[in-house]
N, C-alpha and C positions, 0 to 999 in steps of 0.2 A: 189605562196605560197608553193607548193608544193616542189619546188626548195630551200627554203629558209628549209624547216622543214627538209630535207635530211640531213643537216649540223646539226643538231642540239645535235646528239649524243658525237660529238665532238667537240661542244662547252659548253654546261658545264651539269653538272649534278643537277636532282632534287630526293626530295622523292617520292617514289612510292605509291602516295597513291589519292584516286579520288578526295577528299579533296581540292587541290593544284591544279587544272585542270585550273581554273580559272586563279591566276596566271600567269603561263604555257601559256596561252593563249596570257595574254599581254607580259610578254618574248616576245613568238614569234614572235609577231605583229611586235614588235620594233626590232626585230635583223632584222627581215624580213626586215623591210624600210631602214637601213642602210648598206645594202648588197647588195642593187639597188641603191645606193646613193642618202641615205637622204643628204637634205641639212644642218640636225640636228646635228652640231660637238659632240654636249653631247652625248658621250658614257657611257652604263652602264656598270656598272663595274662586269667583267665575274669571275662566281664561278668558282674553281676546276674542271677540267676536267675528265670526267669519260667515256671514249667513249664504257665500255662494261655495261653501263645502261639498263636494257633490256626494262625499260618502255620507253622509249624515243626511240628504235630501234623501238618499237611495234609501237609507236604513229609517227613516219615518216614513217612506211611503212602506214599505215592507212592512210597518207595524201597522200601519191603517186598515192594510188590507189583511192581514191577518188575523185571524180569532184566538191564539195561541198567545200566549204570553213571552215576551223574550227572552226569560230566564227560563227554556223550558231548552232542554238539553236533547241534541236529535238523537232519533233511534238508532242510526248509524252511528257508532265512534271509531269509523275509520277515517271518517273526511272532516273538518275544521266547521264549525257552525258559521251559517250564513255565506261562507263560499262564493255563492251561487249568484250573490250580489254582482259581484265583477264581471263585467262582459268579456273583458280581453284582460287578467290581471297580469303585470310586468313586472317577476320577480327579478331579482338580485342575483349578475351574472357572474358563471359558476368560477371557482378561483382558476380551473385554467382557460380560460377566456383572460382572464384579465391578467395573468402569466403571460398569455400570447401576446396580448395588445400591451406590456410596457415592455420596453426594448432597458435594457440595464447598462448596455456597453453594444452603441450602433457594430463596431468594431469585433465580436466575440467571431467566432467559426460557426458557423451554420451546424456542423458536426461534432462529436466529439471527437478530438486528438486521439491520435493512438498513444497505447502504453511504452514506457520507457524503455523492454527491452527490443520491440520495433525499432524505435528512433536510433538506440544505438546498433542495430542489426544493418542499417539504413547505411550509416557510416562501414559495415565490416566492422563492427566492435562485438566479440564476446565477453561478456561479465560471467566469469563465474566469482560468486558474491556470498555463497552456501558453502557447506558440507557437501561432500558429493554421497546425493542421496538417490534411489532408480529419479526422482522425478528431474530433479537438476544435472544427471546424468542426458536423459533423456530430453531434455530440453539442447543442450548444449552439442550433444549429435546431430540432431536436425539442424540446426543452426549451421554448425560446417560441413554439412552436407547441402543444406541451399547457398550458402555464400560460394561455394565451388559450382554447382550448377551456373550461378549465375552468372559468375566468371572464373574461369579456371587460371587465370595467368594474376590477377589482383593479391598482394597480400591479404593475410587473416588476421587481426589484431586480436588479442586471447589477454584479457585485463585479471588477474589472480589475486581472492583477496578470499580462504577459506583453509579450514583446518582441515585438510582431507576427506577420510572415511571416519573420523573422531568429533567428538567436539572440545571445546576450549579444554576442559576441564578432565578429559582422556578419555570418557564412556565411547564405546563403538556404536556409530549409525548406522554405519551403511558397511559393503563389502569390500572388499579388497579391488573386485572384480569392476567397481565402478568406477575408478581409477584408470582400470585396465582399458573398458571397455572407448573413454576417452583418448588415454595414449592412443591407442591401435586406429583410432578415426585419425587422428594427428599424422600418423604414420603415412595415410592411405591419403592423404591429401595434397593436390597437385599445388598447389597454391605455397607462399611461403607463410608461416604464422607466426607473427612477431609478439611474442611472451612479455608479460611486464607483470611483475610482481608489487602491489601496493596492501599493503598491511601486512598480509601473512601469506605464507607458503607451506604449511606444514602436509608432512608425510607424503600422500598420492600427488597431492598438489603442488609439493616440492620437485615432483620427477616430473608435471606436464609443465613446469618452468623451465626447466631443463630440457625441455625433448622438442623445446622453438628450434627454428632454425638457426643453423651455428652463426652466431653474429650480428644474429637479431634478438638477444635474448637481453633484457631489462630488469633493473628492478627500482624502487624509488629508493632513497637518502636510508630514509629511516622504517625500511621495510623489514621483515625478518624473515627467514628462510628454516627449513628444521626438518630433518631427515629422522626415522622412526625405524622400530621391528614395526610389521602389523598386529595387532593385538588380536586374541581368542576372546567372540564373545560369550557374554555370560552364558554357563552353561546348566546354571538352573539344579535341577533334577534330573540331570542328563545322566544315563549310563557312563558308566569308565570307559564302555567300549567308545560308547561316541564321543565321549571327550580327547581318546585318541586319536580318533578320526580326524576330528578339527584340528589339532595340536596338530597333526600331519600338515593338515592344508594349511595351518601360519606358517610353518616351516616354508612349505615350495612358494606360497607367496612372497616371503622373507628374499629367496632367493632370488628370484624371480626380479623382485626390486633391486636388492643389489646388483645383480646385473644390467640391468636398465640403466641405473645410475653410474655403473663406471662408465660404460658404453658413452653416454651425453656427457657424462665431466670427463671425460680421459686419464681417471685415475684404476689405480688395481682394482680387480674385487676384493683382493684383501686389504688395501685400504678402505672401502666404503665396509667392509662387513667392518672392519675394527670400529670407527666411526659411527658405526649405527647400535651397537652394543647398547648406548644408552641412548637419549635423546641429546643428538647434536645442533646444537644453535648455531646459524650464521646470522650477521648482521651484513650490511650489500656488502663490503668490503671483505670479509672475511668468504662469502657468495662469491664474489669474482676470483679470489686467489684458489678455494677449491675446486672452478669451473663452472657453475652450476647459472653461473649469469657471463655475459661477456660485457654489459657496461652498466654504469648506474645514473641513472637520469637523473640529473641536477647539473643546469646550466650553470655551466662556466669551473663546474665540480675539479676535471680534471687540471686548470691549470693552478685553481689553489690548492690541491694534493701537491701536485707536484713541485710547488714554491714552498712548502714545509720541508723543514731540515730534521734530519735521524736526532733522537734524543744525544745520540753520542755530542754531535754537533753542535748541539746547544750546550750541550754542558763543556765543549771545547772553548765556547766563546764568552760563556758566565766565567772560567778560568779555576773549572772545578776540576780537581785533579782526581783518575780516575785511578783506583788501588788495584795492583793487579791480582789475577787470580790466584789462588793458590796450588 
């Protein structure tokens, strides 16, 4: 065997790598049998000859000197066979290395960017973008409680686009009290906060539209605004006793809202209670005239309202004659 791997340098060449041992192994076997004369005519057919190979020089002296056979499997199977061959071997570096060494965009940030409600924190922009639920409650207090730290005389920008304590669909989330618990930071804040309402406005989130400062209160084109009762949530298995309990507390919530809301629109509470009986829709325009916005964002908006003529008008100048009452 030994005799047969002496040649081997100079019959053909392989990769250097421990990988391919196996291989290598049946190679040899087979050159080996037909170099003592197999009786096997099938020859395989010989790579490229490389005879300054040095793993193949390394791997026939190792069999010269060894009395073991090279199909002879180590007693260890925790380490790779023949190994030991490589004085220094130089594996294949690891993927973050090679992560580090290519640059993708010389241009990128060394760090990652902060998150989006930073950037607009940056600016004095609050997004409420949710349901007012403790978490999004609680985010949005902090919030104008640093922007006032940081400067007490800066406007607050308060961007509204959530259906209240509800979701689309009417299920209650959250409490009454989350709502509240916003208003009252609004309140206590030195700063002016300029409300804009973009998508929706509904119920709690319809009164922190309302409770901007008088003049700074927004809404976009085609935003919708919706005053509510607050709703009892589900009460399950709930005793009678406790289901009156809560029935109480929608009550003083109820109120509690309607007074909020005449107080910022400058109408009765008996107009907002009549009003709130069902669910009341505004659209911006219908928003401005019950007070709840004082302009609606769309450049150049007011002077083409204001160059539209009353239906009566038109139908003066089409020369439709108008039948009188009865």
């Amino acid at each position: 065997m030994a005799a047969c791997l002496r040649v081997l340098p100079a019959a053909f060449s392989t990769p250097s790598s421990a990988a391919n041992s196996s291989s290598l192994r049946r190679r040899s076997l087979n050159i080996g049998c037909s170099a003592t004369g197999s009786k096997n005519s099938a020859r395989i057919p010989m790579p490229p000859i490389n005879p300054n190979d040095p793993f193949l020089a390394k791997l026939a002296a190792a069999a010269a000197n060894s009395p073991e056979p090279l199909d002879t499997r180590p007693s260890s199977s925790d380490s790779p066979p023949y190994l030991d061959l490589f004085d220094s071997p130089k594996l294949m570096a690891t993927p973050a290395q090679v992560e580090r060494s290519v640059s993708y965009n010389e241009h990128r940030p060394r760090k990652p960017p902060p998150d989006l409600p930073s950037l607009l924190l940056h600016g004095r922009i609050v997004y409420i973008g949710m349901p007012l639920v403790p978490a999004v409650t609680e985010l949005v207090v902090a919030e104008l409680m640093y922007l006032q730290w940081v400067d007490p005389k800066e406007p607050i920008y308060m961007y509204i686009n959530s259906t209240g304590t509800t979701r689309d669909d009417g299920e209650t989330v959250g409490m009454e009290t989350e709502g509240f618990a916003i208003y009252d930071s609004m309140m206590q804040m030195k700063n002016e906060i300029h409300t804009v309402a973009v998508g929706a406005a509904i119920g709690q989130a319809c009164l922190l539209l309302a409770a901007g400062t008088k003049g700074r209160r927004f809404m976009m084109p085609h935003a919708k605004a919706m005053i509510q009762q607050p709703k009892v949530p589900s009460s399950g298995l709930m005793p009678a006793s406790d289901v009156l309990i809560r029935a109480k507390e929608a009550i003083s919530n109820r109120d509690t809202l309607v007074e909020l809301l005449a107080k910022h629109t400058e109408n009765s509470v008996e107009t907002v209670a009549n009003v709130m009986r069902r669910p009341f829709y505004m659209d911006a325009k219908r928003a401005k005239e019950f007070g709840v916005i004082d302009k609606i964002l769309w450049r150049g908006q007011e002077k083409i309202m204001s160059d539209i003529l009353p239906p009566e008008e038109w139908d003066k100048l089409a020369g439709i004659k108008i039948p009188d009452p009865f």
